[in-house]
N, C-alpha and C positions, 0 to 999 in steps of 0.2 A: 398430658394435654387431653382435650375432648374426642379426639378421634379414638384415643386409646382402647374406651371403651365398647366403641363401636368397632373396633377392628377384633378385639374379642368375641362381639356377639355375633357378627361375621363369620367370623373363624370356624366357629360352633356349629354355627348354620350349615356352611359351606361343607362340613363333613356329615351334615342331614339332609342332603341335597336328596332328592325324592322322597319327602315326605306326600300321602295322599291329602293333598288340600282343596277341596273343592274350589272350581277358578268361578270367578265373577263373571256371569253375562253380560257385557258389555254393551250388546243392545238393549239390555229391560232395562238399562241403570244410566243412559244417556237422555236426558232429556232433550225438547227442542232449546235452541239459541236464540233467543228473541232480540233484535235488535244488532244483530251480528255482521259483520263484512263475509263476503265468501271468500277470501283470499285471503292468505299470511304468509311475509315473510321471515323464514324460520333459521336463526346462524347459528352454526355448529361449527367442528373441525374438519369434513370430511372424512373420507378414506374408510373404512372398515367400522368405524363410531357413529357415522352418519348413518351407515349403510342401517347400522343395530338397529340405530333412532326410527329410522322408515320403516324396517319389519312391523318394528314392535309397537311404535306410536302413530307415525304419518300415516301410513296407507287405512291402517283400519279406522283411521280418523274421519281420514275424505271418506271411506266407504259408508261410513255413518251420516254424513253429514253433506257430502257432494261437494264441498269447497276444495279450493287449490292453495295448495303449497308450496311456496318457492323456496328454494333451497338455496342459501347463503353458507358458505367457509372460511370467512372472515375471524372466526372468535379470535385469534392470535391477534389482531388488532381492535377488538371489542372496546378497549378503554378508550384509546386513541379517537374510535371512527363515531362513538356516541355520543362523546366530548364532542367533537367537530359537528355531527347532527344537531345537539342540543345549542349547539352557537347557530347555526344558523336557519335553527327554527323549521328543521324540516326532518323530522323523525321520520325513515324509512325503513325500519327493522321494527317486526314486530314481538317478538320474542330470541333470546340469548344464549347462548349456551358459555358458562364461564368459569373457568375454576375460584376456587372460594377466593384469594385475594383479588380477584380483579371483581369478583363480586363484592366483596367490601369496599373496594374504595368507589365503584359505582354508587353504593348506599350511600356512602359519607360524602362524594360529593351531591348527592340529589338527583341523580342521573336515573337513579332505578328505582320504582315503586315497592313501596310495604306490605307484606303480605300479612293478612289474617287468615294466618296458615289455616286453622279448623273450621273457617267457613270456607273461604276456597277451594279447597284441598279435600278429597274424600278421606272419608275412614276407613280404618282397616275394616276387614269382612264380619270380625269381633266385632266390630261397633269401638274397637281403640279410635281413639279422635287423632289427625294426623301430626299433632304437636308433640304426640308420646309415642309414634309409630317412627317417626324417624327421630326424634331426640336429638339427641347430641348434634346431627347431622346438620343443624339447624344451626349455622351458624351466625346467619344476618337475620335481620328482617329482611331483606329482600330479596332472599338468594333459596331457592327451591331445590331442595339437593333432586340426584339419578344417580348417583353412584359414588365408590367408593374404589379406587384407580391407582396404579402407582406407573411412573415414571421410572423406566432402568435399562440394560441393556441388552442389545442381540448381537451374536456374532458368526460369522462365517467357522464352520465345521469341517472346513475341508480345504486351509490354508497351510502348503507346504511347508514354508519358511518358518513356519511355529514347531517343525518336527513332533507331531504327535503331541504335542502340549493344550491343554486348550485353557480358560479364561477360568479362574475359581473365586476372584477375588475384584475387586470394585481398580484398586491400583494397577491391574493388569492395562488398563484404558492410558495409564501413565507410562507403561512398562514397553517403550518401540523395539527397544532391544530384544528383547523376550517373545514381544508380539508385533512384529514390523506391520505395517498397513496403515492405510488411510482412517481414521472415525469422524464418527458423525457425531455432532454438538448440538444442543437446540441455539439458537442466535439470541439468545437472552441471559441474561444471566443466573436466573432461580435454576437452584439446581447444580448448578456449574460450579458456585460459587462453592454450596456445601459440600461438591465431592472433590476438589482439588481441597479443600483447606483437611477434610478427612485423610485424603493421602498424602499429605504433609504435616502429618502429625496428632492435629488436633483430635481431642477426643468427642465423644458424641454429645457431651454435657455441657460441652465449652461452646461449642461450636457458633452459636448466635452472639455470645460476648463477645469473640472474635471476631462476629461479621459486623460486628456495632463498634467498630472503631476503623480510620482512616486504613491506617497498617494492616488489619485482618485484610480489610478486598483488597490492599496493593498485594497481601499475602498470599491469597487466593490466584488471583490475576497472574501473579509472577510464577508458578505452579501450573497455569492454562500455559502460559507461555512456551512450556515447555512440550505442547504437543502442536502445538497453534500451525506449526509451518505444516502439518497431518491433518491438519481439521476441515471437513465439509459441514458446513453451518447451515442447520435446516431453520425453515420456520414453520412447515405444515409437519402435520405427526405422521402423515402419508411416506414422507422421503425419505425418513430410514430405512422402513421397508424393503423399498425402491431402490434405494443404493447397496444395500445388505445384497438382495436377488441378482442385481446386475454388476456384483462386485467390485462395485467404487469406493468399498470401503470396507472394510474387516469385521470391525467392532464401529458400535452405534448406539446412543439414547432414541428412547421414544417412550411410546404408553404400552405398557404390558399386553393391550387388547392386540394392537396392530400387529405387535410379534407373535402373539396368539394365529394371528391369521396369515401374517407370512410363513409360519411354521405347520399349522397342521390345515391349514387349508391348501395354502400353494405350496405346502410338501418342500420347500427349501431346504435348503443345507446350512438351517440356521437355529441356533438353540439360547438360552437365555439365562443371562447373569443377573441372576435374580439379590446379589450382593448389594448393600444398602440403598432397593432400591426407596424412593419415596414416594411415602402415602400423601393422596388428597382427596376432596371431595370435587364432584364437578355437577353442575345443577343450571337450571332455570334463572334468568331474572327478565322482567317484564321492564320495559324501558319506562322513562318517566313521560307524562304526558300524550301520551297515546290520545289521536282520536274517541271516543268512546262509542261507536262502532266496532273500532278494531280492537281497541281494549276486552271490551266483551267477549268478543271472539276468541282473544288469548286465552282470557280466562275459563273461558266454556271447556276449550282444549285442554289445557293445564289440569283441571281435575280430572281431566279422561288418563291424560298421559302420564299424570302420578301418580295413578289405583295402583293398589297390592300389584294386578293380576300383569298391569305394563310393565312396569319395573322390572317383574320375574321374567315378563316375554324377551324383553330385552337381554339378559342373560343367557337366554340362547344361541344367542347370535355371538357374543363377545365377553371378553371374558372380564368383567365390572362384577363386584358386587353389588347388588340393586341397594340402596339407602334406605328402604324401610325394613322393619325387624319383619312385618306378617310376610314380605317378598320373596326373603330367601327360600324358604324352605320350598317354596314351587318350582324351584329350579333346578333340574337334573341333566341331563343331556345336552345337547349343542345338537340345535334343531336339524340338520342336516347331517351333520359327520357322526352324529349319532356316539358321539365319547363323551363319558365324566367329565363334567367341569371341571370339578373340586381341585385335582392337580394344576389347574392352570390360573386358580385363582391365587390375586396377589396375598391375598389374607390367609391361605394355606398355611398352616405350619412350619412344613418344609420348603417353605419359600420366604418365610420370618426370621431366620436367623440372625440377619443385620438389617436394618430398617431406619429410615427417619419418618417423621410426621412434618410434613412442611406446616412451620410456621407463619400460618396466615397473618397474625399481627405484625410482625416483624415485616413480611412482606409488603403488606398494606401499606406501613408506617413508609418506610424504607424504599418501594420500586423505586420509584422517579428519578430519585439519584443516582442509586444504584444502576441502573438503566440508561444513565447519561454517560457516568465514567464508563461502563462496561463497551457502550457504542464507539467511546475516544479510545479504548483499547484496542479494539477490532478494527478501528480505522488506523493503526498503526502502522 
């Protein structure tokens, strides 16, 4: 698949993390914004991914420019809530934050605007034009990658009832006997779907002909079922965290970053099953129809907040690989805690050993129904 090869140049990177790269000055390389709104609404996930965003994008944005940024944590309902905007003629988000299939089928429905990635978009500090700086990464027209993220699990370190055992394997989340406690699930079903039909057998090859027929998700489904009466169903990436610290729950999915930070930031008694967890990308997309004041504006920001030098700054803060090839190598430390990345990035080697690449097409193709039976399960 296309991420394949970006999780390799990654990879590479990620073990060259402090290369000397001269960083970009930010203020000789920002122009004025002519014709621009001073304000944006900006939706992300919250929690420790927002936080990154504001370090590295929003604050030095406003200081540049003295506009205001509102801050929305909506993306989890992104498709849903612009769909509903765009019916009733009243777009009030200005800019998106979405993982790659919900950025594609915003494209495919017309929801979301086209980019001409190398005019909008800076070049790298080479003078690479930004079509062949992030590459592969690129996987809509309309969708602006920022990173490069997996999806996997955390678990409490310091659960009796496991006698000294701790989690090595993705099936342990199936295993109550083994590992008695409550987990946490995302309330969707990406994700879900391919690690119950993994621990039921299927192999890594099969896995979407599997999900492409009736029987696979009742297969899937009937395999959730069996922890379902243990599951706390998140919907923000913030509650794993949350329930991991204040022990509602044992074992949990979430995004690699936020375990990152419940782990060496709040120091928790929590460590990471890094076992097939899944890759994606997660990026920008600019809604359809924008005022063209406000549009302007996006896009004034958007070339700011996807230079080489942001992408890298954001990597300080959480543990993403940045999407463009010149961003990695400017990232060495974790701006505060002053530790190596590279061990905590998902693309590390030793953190590779079982992996999926989510399948955006399939996704795309597939949510809605997917997403309807999954909701008639959960209401069972």
């Amino acid at each position: 698949m296309k991420l394949k090869t970006l999780l390799l140049a990654t990879t590479t990177a990620a073990l060259a993390f402090g290369a000397n790269v001269a960083t970009v000055n930010a203020a000789d390389e920002l122009p004025p914004c002519e014709g621009c709104a001073m304000e944006m609404t900006i939706v992300s996930w919250g929690g420790a991914y927002s936080a990154s965003q504001n370090n590295a994008y929003h604050l030095p944005y406003q200081a540049l420019t003295g506009i205001k940024v509102i801050n929305d944590e909506s993306s989890n309902e992104a498709v849903a809530k612009l769909r509903a905007q765009a019916e009733a003629k009243n777009i009030t988000w200005d800019l998106v934050d979405a993982e790659g299939p919900d950025a594609t089928r915003l494209c495919d429905e017309g929801l979301a605007e086209e980019i001409d990635f190398d005019t909008a978009l800076a070049a790298a500090p080479d003078g690479t034009p930004a079509s062949k700086d992030f590459g592969e990464s690129l996987i809509s027209a309309c969708f602006i990658p920022q990173i490069v993220f997996s999806t996997t699990f955390g678990y409490r370190t310091d659960i009796a009832e496991w006698n000294g055992k701790t989690p090595d394997s993705l099936c342990a989340v199936f295993d109550l006997e083994g590992f008695p406690g409550k987990r946490a699930l995302e309330k969707r079903p990406k994700k879900n779907l391919e690690w119950a039909l993994l621990c039921d057998g299927v192999t890594k090859d099969e896995l979407y002909n599997v999900m492409s027929t009736p029987e696979g998700i009742d297969r899937a489904l009937a395999k959730l079922d069996t922890i379902k009466a243990q599951t706390v169903w998140w919907s923000a990436g913030a509650e794993t965290p949350q329930l991991l610290a204040d022990k509602e729950v044992v074992i949990g999915s979430t995004y690699n970053g936020r375990l990152f930070s419940v782990i060496e930031e709040q120091k928790q008694p929590v460590a990471m099953l890094w076992d097939w967890q899944v890759f994606d990308f997660d990026g920008w997309v600019v809604p359809a129809n924008l005022p063209e004041d406000r549009k302007n504006r996006v896009m004034h920001y958007l070339k700011f907040a996807t230079d080489t030098q942001r992408l890298a700054d954001q990597a300080k803060y959480i543990s993403y690989g940045p999407a463009r090839a010149s961003s990695q190598p400017l990232v060495g430390k974790h701006e505060t805690l002053g530790i190596d990345m590279a061990p905590h990035m998902p693309t590390n080697p030793a953190n590779q050993k079982n992996f999926l690449v989510n399948n955006i097409e399939w996704w795309a193709n597939n949510q809605d129904d997917v997403e309807a039976k999954f909701a008639a399960w959960l209401a069972k």
